[in-house]
BAMARPA-778532 format. One line per field, with one value per atom (N, C-alpha, C): atom name; z, y, x. Coordinates in nm, 3 decimals, decimal comma. Each point is the difference from the previous one (the first is absolute). Layout:
atomo [CA;...] $
Z [Z;...] $
Y [Y;...] $
X [X;...] $
END
This chain:
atomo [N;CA;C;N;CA;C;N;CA;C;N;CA;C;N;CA;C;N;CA;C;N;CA;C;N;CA;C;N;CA;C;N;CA;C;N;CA;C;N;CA;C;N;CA;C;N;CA;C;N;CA;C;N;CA;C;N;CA;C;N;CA;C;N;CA;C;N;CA;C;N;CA;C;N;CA;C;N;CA;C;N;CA;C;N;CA;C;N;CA;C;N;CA;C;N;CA;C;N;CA;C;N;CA;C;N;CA;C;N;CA;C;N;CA;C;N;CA;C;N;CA;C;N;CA;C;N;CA;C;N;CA;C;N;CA;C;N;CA;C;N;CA;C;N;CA;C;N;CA;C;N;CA;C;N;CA;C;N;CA;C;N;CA;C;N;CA;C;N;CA;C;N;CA;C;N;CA;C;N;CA;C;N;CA;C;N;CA;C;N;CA;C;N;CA;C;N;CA;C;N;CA;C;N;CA;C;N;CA;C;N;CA;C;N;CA;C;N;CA;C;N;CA;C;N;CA;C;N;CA;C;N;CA;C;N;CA;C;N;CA;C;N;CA;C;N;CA;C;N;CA;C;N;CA;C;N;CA;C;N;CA;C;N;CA;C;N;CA;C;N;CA;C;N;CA;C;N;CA;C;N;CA;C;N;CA;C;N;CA;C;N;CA;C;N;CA;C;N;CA;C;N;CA;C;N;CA;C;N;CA;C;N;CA;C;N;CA;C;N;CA;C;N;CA;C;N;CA;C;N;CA;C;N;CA;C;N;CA;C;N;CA;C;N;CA;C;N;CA;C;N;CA;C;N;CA;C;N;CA;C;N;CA;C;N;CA;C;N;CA;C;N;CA;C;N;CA;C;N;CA;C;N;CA;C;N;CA;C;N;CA;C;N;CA;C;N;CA;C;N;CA;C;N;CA;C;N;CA;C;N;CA;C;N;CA;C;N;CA;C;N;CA;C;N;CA;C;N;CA;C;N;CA;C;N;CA;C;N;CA;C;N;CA;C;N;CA;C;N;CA;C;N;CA;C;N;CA;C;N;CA;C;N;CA;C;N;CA;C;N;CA;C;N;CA;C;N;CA;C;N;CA;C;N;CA;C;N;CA;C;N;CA;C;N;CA;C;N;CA;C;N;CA;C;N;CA;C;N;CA;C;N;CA;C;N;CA;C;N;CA;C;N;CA;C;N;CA;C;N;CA;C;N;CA;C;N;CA;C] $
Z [1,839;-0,106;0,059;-0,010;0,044;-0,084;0,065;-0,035;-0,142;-0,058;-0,088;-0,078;0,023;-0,111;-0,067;0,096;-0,086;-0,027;0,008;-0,079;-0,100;-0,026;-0,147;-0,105;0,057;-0,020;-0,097;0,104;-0,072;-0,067;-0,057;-0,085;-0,135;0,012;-0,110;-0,058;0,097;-0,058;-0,092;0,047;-0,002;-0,183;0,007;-0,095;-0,126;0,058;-0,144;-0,028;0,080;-0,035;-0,034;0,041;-0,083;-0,135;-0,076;-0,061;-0,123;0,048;-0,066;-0,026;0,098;-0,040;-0,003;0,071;-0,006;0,148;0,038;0,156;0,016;-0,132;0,050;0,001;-0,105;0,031;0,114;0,126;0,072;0,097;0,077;0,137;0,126;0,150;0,113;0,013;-0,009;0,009;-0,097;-0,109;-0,069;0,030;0,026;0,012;0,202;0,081;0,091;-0,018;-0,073;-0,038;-0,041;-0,124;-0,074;0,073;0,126;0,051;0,174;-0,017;0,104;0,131;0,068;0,067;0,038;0,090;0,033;-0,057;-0,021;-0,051;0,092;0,118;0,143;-0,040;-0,043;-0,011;-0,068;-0,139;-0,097;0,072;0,079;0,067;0,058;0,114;0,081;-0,061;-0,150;-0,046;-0,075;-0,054;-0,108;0,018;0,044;0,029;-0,123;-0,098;-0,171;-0,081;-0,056;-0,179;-0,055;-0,005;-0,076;0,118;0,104;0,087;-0,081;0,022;-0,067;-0,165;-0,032;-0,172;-0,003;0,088;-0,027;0,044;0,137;0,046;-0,190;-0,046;-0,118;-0,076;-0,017;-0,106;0,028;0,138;0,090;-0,048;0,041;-0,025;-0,166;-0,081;-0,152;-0,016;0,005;0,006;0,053;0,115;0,056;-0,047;-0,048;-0,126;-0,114;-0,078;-0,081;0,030;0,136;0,036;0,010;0,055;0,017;-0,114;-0,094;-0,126;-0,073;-0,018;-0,052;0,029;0,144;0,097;-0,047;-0,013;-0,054;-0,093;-0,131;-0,134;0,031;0,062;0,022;0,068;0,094;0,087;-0,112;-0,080;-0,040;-0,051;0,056;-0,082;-0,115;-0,023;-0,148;-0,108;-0,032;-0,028;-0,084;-0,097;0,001;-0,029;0,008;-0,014;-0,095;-0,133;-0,118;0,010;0,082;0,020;0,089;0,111;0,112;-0,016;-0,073;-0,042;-0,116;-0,060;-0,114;0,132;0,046;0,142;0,107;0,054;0,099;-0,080;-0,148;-0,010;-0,076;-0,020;-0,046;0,131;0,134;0,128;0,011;0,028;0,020;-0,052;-0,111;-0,057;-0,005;0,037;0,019;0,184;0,069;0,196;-0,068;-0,077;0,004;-0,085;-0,101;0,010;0,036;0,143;0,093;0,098;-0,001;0,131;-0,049;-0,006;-0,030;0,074;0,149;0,045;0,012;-0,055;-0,004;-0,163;-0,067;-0,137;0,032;0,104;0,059;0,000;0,096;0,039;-0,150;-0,079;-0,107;-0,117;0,054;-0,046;-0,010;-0,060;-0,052;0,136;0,050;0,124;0,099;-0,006;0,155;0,039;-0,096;0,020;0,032;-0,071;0,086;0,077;0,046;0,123;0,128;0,022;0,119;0,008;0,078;0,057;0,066;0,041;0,148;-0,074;-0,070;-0,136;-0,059;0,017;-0,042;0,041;0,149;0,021;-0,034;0,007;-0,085;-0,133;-0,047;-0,169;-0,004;0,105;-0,030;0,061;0,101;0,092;-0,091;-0,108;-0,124;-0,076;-0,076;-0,069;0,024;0,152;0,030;0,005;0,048;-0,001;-0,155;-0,078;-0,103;-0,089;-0,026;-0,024;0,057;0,126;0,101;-0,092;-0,017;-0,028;-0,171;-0,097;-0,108;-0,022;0,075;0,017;0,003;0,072;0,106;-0,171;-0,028;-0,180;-0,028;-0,051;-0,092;0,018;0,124;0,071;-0,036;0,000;-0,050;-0,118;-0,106;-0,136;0,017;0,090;-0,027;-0,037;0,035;-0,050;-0,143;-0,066;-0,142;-0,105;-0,140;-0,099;-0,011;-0,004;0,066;-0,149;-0,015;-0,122;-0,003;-0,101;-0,006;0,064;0,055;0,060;0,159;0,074;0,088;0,028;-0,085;-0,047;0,071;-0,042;0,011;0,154;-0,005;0,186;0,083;-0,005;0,054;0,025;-0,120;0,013;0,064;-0,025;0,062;0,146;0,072;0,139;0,106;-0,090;0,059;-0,019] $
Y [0,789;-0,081;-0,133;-0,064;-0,112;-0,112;-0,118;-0,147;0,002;0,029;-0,026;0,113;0,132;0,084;-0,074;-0,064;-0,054;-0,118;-0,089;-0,122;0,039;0,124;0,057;0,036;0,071;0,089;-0,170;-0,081;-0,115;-0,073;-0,033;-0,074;0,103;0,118;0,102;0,003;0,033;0,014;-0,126;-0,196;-0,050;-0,058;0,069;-0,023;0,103;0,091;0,083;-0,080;-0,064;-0,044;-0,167;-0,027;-0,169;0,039;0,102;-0,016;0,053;0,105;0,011;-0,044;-0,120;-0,089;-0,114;-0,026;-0,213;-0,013;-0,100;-0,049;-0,066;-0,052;-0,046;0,102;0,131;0,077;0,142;-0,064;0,161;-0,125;0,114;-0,060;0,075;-0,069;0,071;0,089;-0,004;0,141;0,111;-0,045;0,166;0,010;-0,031;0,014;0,085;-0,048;0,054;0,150;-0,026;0,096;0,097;0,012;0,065;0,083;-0,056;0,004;0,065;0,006;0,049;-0,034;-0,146;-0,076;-0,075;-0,027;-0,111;-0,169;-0,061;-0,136;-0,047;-0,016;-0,041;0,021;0,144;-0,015;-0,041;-0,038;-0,052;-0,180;-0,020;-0,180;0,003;0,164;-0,046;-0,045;0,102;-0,010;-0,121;-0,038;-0,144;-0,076;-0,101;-0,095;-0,054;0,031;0,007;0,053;0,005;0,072;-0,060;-0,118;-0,052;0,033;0,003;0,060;0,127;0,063;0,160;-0,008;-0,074;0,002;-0,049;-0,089;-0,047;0,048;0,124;0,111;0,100;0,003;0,143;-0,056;-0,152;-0,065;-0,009;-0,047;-0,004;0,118;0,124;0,129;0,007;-0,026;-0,015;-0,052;-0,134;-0,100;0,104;0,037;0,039;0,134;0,062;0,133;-0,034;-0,147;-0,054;-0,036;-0,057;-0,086;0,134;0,076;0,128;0,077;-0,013;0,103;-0,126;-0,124;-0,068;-0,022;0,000;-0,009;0,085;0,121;0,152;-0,074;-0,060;-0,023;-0,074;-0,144;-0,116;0,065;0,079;-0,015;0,168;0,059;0,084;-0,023;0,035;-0,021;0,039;0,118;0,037;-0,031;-0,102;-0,070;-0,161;-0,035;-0,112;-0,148;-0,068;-0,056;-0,061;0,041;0,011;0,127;0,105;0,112;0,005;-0,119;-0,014;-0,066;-0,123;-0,045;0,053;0,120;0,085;0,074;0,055;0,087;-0,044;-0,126;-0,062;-0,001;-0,047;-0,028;0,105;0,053;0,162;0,051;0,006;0,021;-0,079;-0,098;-0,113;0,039;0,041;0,006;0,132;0,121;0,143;-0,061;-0,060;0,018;-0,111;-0,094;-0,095;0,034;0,125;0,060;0,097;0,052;0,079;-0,125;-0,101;-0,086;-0,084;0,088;-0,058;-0,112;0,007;-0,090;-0,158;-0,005;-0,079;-0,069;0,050;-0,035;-0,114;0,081;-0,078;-0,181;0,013;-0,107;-0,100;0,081;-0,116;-0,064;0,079;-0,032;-0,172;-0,064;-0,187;-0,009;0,102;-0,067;0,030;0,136;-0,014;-0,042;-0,040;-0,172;-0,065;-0,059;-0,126;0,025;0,079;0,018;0,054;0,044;0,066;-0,004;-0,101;-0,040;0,089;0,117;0,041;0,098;0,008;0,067;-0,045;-0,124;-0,091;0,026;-0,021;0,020;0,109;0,151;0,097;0,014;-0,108;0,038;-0,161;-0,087;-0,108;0,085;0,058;0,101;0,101;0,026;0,119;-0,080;-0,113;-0,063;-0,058;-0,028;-0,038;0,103;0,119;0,147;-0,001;-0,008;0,055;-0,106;-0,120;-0,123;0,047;0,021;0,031;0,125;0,090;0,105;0,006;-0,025;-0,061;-0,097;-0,077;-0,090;0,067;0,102;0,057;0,141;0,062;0,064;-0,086;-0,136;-0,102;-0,026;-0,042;-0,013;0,094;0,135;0,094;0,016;-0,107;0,018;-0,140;-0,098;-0,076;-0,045;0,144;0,019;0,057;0,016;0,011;-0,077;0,059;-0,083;0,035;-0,114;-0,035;0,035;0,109;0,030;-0,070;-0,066;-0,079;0,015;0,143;0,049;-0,023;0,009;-0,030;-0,138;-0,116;-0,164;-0,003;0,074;-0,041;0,002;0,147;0,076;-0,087;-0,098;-0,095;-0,103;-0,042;-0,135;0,008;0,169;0,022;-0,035;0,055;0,015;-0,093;-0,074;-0,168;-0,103] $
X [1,794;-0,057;-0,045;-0,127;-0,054;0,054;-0,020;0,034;-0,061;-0,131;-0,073;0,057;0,069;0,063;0,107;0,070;0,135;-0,002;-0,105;-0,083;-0,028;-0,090;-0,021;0,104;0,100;0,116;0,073;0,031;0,066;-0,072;-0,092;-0,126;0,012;0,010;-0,034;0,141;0,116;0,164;0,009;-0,047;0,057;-0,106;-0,123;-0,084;0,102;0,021;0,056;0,167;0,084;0,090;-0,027;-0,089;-0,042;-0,007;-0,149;0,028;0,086;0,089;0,102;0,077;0,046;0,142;-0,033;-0,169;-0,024;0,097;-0,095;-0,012;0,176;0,061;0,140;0,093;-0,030;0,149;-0,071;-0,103;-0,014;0,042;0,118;-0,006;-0,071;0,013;-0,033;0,019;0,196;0,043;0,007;-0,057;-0,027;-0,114;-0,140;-0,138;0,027;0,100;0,018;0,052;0,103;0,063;-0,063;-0,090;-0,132;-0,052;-0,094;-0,090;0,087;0,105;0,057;-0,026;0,007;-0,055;0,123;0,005;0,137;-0,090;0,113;-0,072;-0,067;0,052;-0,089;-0,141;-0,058;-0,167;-0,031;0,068;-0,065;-0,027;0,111;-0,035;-0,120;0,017;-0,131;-0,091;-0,031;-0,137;-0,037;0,115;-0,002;0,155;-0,020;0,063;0,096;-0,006;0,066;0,006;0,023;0,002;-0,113;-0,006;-0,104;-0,178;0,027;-0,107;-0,075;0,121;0,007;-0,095;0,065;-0,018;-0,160;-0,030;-0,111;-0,138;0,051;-0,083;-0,013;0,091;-0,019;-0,080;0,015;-0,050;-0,162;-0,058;-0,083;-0,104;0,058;-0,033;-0,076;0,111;-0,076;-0,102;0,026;-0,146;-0,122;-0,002;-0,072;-0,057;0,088;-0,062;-0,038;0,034;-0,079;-0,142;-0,041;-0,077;-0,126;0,024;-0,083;-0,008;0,043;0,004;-0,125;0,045;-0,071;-0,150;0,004;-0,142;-0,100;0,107;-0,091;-0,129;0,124;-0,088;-0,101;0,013;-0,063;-0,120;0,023;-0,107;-0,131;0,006;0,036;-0,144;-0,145;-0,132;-0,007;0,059;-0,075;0,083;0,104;0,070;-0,107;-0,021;-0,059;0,101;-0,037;0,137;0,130;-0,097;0,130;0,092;-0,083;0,126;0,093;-0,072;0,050;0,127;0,021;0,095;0,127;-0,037;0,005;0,144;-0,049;0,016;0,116;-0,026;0,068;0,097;0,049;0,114;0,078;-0,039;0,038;0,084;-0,124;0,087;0,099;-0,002;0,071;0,169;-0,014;0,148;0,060;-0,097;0,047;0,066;-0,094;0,065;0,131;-0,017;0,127;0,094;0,036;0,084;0,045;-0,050;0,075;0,009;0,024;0,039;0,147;0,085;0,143;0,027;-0,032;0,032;-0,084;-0,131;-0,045;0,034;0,052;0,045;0,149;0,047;0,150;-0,082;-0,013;-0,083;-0,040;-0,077;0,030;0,101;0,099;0,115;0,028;0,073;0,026;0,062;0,134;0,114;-0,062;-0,144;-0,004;-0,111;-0,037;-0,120;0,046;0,059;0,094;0,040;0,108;0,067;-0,031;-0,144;-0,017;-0,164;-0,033;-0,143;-0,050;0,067;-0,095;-0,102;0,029;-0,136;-0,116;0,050;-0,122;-0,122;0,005;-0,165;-0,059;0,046;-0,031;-0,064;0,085;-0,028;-0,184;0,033;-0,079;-0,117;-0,003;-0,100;-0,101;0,128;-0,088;-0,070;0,080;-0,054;-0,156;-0,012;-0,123;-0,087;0,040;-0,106;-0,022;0,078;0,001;-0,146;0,007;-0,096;-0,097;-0,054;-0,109;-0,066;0,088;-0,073;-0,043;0,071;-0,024;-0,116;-0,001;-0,160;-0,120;0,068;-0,133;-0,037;0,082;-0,068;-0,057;0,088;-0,085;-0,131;-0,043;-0,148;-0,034;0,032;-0,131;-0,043;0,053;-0,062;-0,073;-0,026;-0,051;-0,152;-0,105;-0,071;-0,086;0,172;-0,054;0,101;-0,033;0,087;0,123;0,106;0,109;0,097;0,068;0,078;0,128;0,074;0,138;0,085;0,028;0,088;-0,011;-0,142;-0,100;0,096;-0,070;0,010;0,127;0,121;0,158;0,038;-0,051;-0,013;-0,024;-0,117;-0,071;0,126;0,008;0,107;0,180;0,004;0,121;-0,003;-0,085;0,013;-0,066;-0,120;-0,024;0,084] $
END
């Protein structure tokens, strides 16, 4: 089994036990345990728990970011459907992302930064691409709902 099998092996064990129990009650050693791995590889590969957690979390974003792209980038889409669409997606990929839900939890906002840039990283994809629908209605008449869209994301 290669370096990159049991990188996968522990990313996937440690994604199904995040989000079953939330990033404070999974430890190393059951995600080692799980995944039938001595803890040693799980260090090689990630230097923490919270390393770990933030690779699964990483992963989500990133199946959001591509599910969403689909719509955005999506020609035959105009752009009241486009927006109709994105967020329809938006909340089918973000509730299968247990573990990115952790994350917005009140204690583990506060308590644990190394997420941050993640979530500030989306937030900026997320504005960018929202702009970028909005601009495509800017050549016609601008409906209330349009109006709000606009003001949300400038």
């Amino acid at each position: 089994m290669s370096i990159d099998d049991t990188k996968h092996i522990i990313i996937k064990v440690a994604d199904k036990l995040f989000s079953r129990f939330g990033f404070h009650k999974t430890s190393m050693d059951e995600i080692a345990r799980i995944a039938r791995k001595a803890k040693g590889s799980l260090y090689y590969h990630f230097a923490s728990k919270e390393e770990l957690f933030r690779e699964v979390v990483s992963k989500e974003i990133n199946k959001l970011k591509r599910e969403l792209a689909n719509v955005v980038d999506n020609p035959g889409l105009n752009a009241s459907d486009k927006i109709k669409q994105y967020f329809v997606q938006r909340m089918v990929v973000l509730n299968e992302s247990a573990n990115y839900h952790e994350t917005l939890k009140a204690d583990f906002f506060e308590h644990f930064d190394f997420i941050d840039d993640l979530r500030t990283e989306f937030d900026k994809w997320e504005k960018a691409n929202l702009k970028k629908i909005i601009r495509g209605v800017a050549t016609k008449k601008w409906t209330n709902r349009e109006v709000i869209l606009h003001h949300f994301v400038n």
